[in-house]
C-alpha positions in Angstrom: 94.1 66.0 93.8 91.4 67.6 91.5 89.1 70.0 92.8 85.6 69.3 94.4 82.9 70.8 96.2 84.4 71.7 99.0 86.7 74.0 96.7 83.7 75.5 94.6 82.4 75.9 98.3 85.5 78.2 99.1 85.5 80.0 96.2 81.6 81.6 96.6 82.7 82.2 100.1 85.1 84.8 99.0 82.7 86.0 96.2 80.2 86.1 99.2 82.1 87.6 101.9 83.4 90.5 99.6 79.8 91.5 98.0 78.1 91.2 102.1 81.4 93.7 103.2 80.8 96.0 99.9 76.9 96.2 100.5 77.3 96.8 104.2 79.6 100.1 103.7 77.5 100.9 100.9 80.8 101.5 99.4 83.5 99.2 97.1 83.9 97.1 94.5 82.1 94.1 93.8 83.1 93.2 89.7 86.6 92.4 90.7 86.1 89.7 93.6 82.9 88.0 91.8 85.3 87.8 88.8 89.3 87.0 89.8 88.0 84.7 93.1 88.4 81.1 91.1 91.4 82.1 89.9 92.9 83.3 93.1 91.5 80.7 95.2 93.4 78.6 92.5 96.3 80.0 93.5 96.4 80.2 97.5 95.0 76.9 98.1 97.7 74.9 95.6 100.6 77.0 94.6 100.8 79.8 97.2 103.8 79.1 99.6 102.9 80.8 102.9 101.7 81.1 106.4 99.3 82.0 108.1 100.7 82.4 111.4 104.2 84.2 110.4 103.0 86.6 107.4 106.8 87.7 107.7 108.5 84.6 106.8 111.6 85.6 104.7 110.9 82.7 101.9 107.3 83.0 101.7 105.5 83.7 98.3 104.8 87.3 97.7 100.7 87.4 97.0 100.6 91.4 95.5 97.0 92.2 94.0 97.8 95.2 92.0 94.1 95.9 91.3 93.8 97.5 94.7 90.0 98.4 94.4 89.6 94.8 94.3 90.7 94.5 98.5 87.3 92.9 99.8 88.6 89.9 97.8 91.4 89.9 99.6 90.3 90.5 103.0 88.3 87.8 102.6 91.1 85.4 101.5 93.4 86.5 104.9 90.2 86.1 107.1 89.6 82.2 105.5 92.9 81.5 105.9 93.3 83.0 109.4 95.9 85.8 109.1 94.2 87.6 111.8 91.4 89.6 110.3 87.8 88.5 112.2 84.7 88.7 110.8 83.8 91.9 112.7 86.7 93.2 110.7 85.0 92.4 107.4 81.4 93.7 108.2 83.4 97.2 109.1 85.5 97.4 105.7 86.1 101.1 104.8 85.2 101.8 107.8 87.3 104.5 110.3 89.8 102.7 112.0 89.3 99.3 110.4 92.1 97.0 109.1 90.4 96.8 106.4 90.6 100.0 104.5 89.3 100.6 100.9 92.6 99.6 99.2 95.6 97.8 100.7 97.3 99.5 103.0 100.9 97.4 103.7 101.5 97.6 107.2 97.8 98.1 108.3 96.7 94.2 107.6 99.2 91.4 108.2 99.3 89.5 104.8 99.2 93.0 102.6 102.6 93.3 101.0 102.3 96.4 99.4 100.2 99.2 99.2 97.6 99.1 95.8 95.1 100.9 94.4 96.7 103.6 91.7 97.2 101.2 89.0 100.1 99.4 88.0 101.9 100.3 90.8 101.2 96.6 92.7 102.7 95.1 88.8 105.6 97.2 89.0 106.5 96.4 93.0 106.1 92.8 91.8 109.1 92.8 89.7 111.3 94.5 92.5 110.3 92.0 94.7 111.3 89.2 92.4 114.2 90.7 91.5 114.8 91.0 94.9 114.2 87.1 95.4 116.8 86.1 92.5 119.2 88.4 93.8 119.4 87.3 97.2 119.1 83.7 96.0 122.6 83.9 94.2 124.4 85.2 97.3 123.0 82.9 99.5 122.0 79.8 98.0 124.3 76.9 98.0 124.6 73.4 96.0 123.1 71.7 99.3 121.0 74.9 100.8 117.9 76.6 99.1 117.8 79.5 101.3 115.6 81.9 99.2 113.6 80.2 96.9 109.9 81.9 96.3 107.9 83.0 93.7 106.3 86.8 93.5 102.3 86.1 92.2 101.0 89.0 91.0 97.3 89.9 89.8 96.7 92.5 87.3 93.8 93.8 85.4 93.2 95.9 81.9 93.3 99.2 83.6 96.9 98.1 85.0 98.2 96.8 81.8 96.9 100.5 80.0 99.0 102.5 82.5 102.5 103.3 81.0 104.2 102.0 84.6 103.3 98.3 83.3 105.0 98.4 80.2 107.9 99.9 81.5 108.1 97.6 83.8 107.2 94.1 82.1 110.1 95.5 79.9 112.6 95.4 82.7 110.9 91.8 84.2 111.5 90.0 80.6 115.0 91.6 80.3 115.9 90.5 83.7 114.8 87.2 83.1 112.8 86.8 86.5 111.4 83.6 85.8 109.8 83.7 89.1 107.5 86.1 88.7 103.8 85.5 87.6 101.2 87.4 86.8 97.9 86.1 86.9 95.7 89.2 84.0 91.8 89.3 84.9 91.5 89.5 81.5 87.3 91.2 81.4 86.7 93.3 78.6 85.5 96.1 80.8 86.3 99.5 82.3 84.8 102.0 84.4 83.6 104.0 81.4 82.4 100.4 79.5 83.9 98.1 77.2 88.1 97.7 76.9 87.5 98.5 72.6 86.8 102.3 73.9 90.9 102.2 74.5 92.8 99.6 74.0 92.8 97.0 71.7 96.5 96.0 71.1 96.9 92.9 71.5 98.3 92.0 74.9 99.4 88.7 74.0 102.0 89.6 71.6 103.1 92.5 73.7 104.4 90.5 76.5 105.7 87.9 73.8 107.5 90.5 72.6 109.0 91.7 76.2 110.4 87.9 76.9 107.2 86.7 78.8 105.8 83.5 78.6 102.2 84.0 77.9 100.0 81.4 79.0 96.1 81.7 78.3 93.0 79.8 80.4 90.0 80.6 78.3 87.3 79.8 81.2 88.3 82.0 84.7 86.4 79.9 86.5 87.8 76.7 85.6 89.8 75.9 88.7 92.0 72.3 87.5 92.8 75.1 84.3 93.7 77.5 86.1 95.9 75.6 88.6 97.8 73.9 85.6 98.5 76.9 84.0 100.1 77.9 87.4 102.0 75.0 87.3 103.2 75.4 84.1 104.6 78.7 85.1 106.3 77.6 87.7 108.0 75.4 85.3 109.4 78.2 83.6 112.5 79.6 85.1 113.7 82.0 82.8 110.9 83.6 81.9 108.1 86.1 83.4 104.9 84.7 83.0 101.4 86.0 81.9 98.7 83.8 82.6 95.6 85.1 80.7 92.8 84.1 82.6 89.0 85.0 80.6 86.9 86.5 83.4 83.0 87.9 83.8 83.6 90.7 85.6 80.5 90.4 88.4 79.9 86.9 87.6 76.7 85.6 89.1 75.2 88.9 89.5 72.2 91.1 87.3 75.3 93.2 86.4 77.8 90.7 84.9 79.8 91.8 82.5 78.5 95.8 82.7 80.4 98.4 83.5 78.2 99.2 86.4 79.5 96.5 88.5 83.2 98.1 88.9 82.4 100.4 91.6 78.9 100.4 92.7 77.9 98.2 95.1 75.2 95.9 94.1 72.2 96.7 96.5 70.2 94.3 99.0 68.3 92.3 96.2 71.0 92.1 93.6 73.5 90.8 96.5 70.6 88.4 97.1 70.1 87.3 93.5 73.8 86.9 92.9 74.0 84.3 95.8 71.1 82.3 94.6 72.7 82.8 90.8 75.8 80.9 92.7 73.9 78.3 94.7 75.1 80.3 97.9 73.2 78.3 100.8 72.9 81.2 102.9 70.7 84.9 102.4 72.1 86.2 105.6 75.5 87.8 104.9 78.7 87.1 106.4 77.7 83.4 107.0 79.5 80.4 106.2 79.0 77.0 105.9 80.6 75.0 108.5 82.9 72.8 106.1 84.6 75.2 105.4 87.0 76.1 108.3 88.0 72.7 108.7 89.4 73.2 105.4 91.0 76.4 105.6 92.5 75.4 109.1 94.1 72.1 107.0 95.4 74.8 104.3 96.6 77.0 106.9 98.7 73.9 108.7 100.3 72.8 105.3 101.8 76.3 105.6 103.0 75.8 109.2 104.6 72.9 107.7 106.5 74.5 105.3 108.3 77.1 107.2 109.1 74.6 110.0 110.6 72.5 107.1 112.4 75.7 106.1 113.1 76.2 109.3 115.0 73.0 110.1 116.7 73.7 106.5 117.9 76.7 108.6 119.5 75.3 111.5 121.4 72.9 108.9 122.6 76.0 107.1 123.7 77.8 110.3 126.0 74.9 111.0 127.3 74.7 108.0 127.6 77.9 106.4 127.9 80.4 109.2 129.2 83.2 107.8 126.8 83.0 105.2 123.9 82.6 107.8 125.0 85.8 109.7 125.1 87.6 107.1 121.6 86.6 105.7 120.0 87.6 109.5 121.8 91.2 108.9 120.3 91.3 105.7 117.1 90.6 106.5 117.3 92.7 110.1 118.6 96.2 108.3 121.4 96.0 110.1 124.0 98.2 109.5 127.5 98.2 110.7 128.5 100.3 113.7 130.5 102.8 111.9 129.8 104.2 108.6 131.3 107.1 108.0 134.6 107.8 109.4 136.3 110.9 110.0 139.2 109.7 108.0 137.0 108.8 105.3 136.4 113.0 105.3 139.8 114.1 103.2 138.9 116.8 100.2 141.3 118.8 98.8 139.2 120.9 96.2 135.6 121.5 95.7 133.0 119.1 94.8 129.5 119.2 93.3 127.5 117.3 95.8 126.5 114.5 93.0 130.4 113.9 92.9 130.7 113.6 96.6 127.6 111.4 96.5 129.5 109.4 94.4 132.5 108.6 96.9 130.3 108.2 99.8 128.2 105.6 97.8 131.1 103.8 96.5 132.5 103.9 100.5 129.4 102.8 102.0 129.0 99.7 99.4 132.2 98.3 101.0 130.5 98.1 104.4 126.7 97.4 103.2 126.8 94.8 101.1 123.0 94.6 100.0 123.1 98.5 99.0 122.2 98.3 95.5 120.9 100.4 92.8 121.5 102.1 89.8 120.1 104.6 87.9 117.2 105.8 84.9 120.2 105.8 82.0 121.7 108.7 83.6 125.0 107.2 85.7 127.5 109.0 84.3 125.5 112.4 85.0 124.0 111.2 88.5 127.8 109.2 89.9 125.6 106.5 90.9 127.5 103.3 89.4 129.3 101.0 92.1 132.5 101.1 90.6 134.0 97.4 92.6 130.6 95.8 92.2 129.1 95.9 88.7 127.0 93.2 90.3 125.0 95.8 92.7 124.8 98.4 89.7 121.5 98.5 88.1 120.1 99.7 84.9 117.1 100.6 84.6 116.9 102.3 81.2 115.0 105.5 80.9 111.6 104.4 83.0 111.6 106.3 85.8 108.4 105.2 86.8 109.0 101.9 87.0 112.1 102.7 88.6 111.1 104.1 91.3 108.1 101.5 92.3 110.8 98.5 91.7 112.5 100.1 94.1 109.7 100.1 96.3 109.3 96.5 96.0 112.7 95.4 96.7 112.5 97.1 99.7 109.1 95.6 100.7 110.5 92.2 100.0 113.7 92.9 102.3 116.9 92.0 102.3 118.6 94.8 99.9 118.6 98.2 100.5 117.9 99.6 97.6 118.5 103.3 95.7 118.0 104.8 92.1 118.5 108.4 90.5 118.0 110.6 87.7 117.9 114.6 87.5 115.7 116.0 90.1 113.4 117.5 87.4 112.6 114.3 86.1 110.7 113.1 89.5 107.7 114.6 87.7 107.9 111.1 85.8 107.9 109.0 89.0 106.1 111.1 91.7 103.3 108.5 92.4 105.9 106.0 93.3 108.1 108.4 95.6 104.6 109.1 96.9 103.6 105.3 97.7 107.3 104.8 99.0 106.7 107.8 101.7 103.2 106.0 102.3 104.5 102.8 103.3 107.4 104.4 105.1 109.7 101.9 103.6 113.7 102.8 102.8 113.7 103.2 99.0 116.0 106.1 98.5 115.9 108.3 95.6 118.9 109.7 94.4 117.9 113.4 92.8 120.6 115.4 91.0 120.7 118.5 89.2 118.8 120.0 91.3 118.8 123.8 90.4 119.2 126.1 87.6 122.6 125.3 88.6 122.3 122.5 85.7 123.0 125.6 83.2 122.9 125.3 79.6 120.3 122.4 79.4 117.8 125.2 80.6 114.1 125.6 82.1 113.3 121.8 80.3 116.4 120.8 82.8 116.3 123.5 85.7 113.7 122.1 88.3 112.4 125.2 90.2 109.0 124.2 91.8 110.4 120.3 92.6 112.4 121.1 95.9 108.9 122.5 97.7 107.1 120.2 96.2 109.1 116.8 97.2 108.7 118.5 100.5 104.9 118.6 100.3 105.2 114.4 100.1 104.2 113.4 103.6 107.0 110.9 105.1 109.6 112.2 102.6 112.7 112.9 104.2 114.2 115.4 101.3 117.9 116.1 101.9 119.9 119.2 99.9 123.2 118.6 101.3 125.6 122.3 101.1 128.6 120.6 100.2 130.8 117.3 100.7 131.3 116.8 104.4 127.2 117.5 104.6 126.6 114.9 101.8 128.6 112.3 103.8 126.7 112.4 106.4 123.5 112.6 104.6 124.1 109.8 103.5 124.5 107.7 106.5 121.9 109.7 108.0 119.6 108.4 105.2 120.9 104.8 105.5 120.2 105.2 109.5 117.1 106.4 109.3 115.3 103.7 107.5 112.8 105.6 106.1 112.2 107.2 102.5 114.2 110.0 101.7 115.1 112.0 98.4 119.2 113.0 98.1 119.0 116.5 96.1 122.8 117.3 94.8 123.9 119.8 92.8 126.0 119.7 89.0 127.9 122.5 89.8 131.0 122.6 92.1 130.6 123.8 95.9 133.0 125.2 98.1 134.3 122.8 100.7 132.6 124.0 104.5 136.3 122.8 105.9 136.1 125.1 108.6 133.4 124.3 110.2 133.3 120.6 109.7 133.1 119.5 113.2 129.8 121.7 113.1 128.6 119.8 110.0 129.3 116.3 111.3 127.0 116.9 114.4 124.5 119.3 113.0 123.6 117.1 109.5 122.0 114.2 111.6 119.5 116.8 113.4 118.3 118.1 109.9 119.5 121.9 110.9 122.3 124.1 112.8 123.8 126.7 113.4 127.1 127.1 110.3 128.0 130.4 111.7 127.0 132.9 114.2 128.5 136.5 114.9 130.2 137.3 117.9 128.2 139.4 119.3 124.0 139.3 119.3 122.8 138.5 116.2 120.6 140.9 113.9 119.2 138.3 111.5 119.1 134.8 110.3 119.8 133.5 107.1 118.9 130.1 106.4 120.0 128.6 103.5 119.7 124.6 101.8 121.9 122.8 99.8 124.3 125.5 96.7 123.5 128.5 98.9 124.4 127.8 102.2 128.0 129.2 100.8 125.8 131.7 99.7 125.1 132.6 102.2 127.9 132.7 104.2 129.2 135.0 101.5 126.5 137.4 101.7 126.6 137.3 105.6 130.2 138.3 105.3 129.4 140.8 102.9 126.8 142.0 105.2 128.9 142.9 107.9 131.9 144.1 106.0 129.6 147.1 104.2 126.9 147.5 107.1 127.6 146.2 109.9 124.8 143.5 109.9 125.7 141.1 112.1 124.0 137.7 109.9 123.5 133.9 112.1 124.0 131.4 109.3 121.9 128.7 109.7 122.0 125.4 106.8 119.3 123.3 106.5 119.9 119.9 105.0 116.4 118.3 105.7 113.8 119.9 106.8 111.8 116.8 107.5 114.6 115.5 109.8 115.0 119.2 111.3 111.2 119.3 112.6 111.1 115.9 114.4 113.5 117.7 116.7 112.6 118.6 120.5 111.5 122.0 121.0 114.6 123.3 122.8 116.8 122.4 120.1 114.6 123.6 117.3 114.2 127.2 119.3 118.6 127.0 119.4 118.8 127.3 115.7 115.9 129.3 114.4 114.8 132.2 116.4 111.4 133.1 117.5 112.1 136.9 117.1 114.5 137.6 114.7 114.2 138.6 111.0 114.8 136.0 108.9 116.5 135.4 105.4 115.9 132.2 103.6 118.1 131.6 100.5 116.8 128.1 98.2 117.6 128.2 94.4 113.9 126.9 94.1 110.2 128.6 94.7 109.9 130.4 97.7 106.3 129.5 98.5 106.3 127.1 102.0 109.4 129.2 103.6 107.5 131.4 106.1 105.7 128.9 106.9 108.8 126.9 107.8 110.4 130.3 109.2 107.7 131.7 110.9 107.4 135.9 111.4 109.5 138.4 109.7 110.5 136.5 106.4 112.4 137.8 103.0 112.6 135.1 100.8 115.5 134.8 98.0 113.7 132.3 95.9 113.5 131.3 91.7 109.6 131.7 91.2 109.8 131.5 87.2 111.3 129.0 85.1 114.7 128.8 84.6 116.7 130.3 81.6 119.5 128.3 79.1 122.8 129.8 80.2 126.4 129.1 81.8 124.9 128.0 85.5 126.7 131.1 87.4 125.6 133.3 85.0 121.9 132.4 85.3 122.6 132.5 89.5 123.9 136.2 88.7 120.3 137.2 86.2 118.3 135.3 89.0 119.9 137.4 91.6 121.5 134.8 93.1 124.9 136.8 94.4 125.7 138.0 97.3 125.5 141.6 95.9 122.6 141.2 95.3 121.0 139.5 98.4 122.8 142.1 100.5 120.9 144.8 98.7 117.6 143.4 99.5 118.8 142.7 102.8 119.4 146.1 103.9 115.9 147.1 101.8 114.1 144.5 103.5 115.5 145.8 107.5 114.8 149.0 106.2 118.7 150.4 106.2 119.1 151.0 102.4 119.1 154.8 102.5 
């Protein structure tokens, strides 16, 4: 059916809607929405497979606009379409409170599948999600049954396609072959500082050639019957990405089309005015639309009713016949997890581990009884134990892009169904931190898997050592980070992790531990609460010593060594997860960490943060300089790092050192 009125109608009520919100808050961006709205009313009113009334449907299209700043445009396509946001919701856009922040916030606005706004990130969290999508397909789609069987639309502009994060990962995309994944460039010319030939001139075209995309180009954005068959024709593709280069006017119809001006500033009362009359808007008074228009969006909206009852019925069908099959997709998509992870017969070590090694065998274990935990690592496996040894199939390479890494991750959680996890050397988080950061944002389960995480790596040195990382993972709100002490801790780290649900960062160490055999019964309760008590004297107490991850048997040492030479009686308290630890009641909290006495925190990492986690008299045994190349115990020993030496600050520090 070719387009008509009606649809040229639609399209300026987008543009409309999203300049009226922008010049309302005084705040936003107009070029974006006056620009990209053909192309993505193109898109949602002939190829987009969703609906309205179930924005959670497990095989609807993913819609990810990756150009955050661009949101009015999209609040204004979920209020046409009716996913729930009213008009009063528009007028208060950026507004406190309002679902309708200044970028997408997932889980604030049904129909927002991911959070957007620092570039690149929404490209990136496309690909996990069609990855996701393929995956899933081949375990559960059968000769007669198309289960899972959607398409990931993404929308990208130049400032996306600069950032590093999209090449990376439109490298991985092409590799992979996800030939349901499109992404639909708002190719402009412009930036916030002016013309695209300031920075980047490569040609983009060639670029994504080269990466295994097909590249599709629509010379006129606001061509809608050329913009829909190039949609089509990229469905048709199945095993490649595409790139539909779509020529846009960023601010199209307004005094500032095609300036740089019109990125970010709102256009004020009488260019919003000129700009609807530029468009043949019928209406000066903002937020009003003409009354064809919802009988149109109310049929669009029932055509996607439609499809998931069809899907629906497809469903029932598949229940009957596949049952198994049919369970197990409702566990996937649910998080469920089996009743018992971690056995205490699964608990049998007869020599020390380094916690990455012990991550290793739990992982391997838990695959066997998750079957959608998948991931892989940044070209590090053999270093991080991170490889699924019985299912190559659920062990992912994602080649040395951390970055990208870490935000595909994020997407294959948002899209559900996998449970998804990826590693490289706790230093290197530096190279992904914006991603970790959006994965504690949107609170979803993408976990992280951070080795090397001391000056415990050794002869690699300070390039290798992280130091400041620990504290500063910490400072990521929403980011459970877990330094497990030893094997039986990491165990149960990791189902604590996988429990959880949340985002959470797995710090483990190169270098061998000792086992904490003795007081494993202590360990298997304590982990899950984040802190407890390891050891406590048998009589009152002089001081604390709380200790993370390598030096909990630290400090157990230097407790030991405390009493035998002084008579100090030490509580030894470890502290796998802070984050975990705190969201305890008060009672229990008070149980393990006194109020009133002294207190000795022991981190191979910088010290700064600790009293504040501690609270009154404090000496912290922390690593607040780089690292230094050398055999990892004798760097501990130069850092002072032994128990001879902790006890001799001790005694300093309670002011018995004569």
């Amino acid at each position: 059916m070719p387009f008509n009125e009606t649809d040229q109608l639609a399209v300026n009520a987008i543009r409309t809607l999203a300049i009226d919100m922008i010049e309302k808050a005084n705040s936003g961006h107009p070029g974006l929405p006056l620009g990209l709205a053909p192309a993505a009313y193109a898109l949602w009113s002939r190829q987009l497979k969703h609906n309205p009334a179930n924005p959670a449907w497990a095989d609807r299209d993913r819609f990810v606009l990756s150009g955050g700043h661009g949101s009015s445009m999209l609040y204004a396509l979920l209020h046409l379409y009716g996913y729930g946001l009213t008009l009063e919701d528009l007028k208060n856009f950026r507004q406190l409170g309002s679902p309708t922040p200044g970028h997408p916030e997932h889980g604030m606005t049904a129909g927002v599948e991911t959070t957007t706004g620092p570039l690149a990130q929404g490209f990136a969290n496309a690909v996990g999600m069609a990855f996701a999508e393929k995956y899933l397909a081949g375990v559960f789609n059968t000769p007669e049954f198309t289960m899972l069987d959607h398409h990931t639309y993404v929308m990208c502009g130049d400032g996306d396609l600069m950032e590093g994060l999209s090449y990376e990962a439109a490298s991985l995309a092409g590799h992979w072959k996800l030939g349901k994944l499109i992404c639909v460039y708002d190719s402009n010319g412009i930036t916030i500082e002016g013309s695209t030939a300031l920075a980047f001139t490569e040609d983009v075209k060639k670029r994504f050639l080269a990466q295994a995309w097909q590249v599709i180009e629509v010379d006129d954005g606001n061509d809608l019957a050329a913009l829909d068959a190039a949609l089509k024709k990229a469905k048709r593709e199945t095993e490649q990405p595409s790139l539909i280069i779509a020529k846009t006017h960023i601010g199209f119809g307004s005094p500032k089309q095609d300036q740089c001006g019109v990125h970010g500033e709102p256009l004020k009362k009488d260019e919003v005015l000129a700009t609807k009359k530029a468009l043949g808007w019928p209406y000066e008074e903002p937020f009003k639309l003409p009354e064809a228009l919802a009988p149109h969006f109310e049929t669009l909206r029932q055509d996607g009713e439609k499809t998931e009852k069809k899907w629906l019925k497809q469903l029932k069908a598949y229940r009957a016949k596949h049952p198994e099959l049919a369970q197990k997709l409702g566990e996937f998509l649910s998080g469920e997890l089996p009743a018992d992870l971690i056995l205490d017969t699964d608990l049998v070590f007869d020599k020390p581990l380094a916690t990455r090694e012990a991550s290793h065998k739990a992982l391997n274990l838990l695959a066997e009884r998750v079957e959608n935990l998948i991931g892989g690592s940044a070209d590090l496996s053999p270093s991080t134990k991170t490889d699924l040894k019985a299912h190559p199939e659920r062990t992912l390479h994602f080649g040395i892009r951390e970055h990208a890494m870490g935000a595909i991750l994020n997407g294959m959680a948002l899209h559900g169904g996998l449970r998804p996890f990826g590693s490289t050397f706790l230093v290197f988080t530096d190279y992904m931190r914006g991603s970790m950061r959006l994965a504690a944002f949107m609170g979803v389960p993408s976990v992280f898997v951070l080795t090397h995480d001391s000056v415990g790596v050794g002869e690699d040195g300070p390039t290798h050592q992280p130091v400041e990382h620990i504290m500063a993972l910490r400072l990521i709100p929403g980011l459970a980070v877990w330094r497990p002490a030893d094997a039986f801790e990491t165990f149960y780290a990791w189902e604590a992790v996988l429990r959880n649900g949340k985002p959470a960062g797995l710090l483990l160490s190169r270098q061998k531990l000792p086992l904490l055999t003795e007081q494993k019964e202590k360990v298997k309760e304590g982990v899950k609460r984040g802190a407890y008590t390891l050891k406590g004297p048998a009589l009152s107490p002089d001081l604390e010593i709380i200790a993370t991850g390598s030096e909990v048997s630290l400090a157990l040492e230097t407790a030991a060594k405390l009493e035998q030479d002084s008579g100090i009686r030490a509580k030894v308290v470890s502290m796998p997860c802070y984050e975990v630890f705190m969201k305890q009641d008060e009672v229990y909290r008070s149980s393990v960490i006194s109020a009133t006495l002294p207190k000795v925190t022991i981190e191979a990492g910088r010290g700064l943060g600790w009293k504040d986690i501690t609270g009154g008299k404090t000496l912290t045994i922390s690593i607040d300089s780089f690292g230094l190349s050398a055999p990892f115990d004798k760097a501990f020993a130069h850092l002072g790092f032994t128990a001879e030496a902790i006890t001799e600050k001790v005694k300093v520090f309670l002011g018995k050192k004569k």
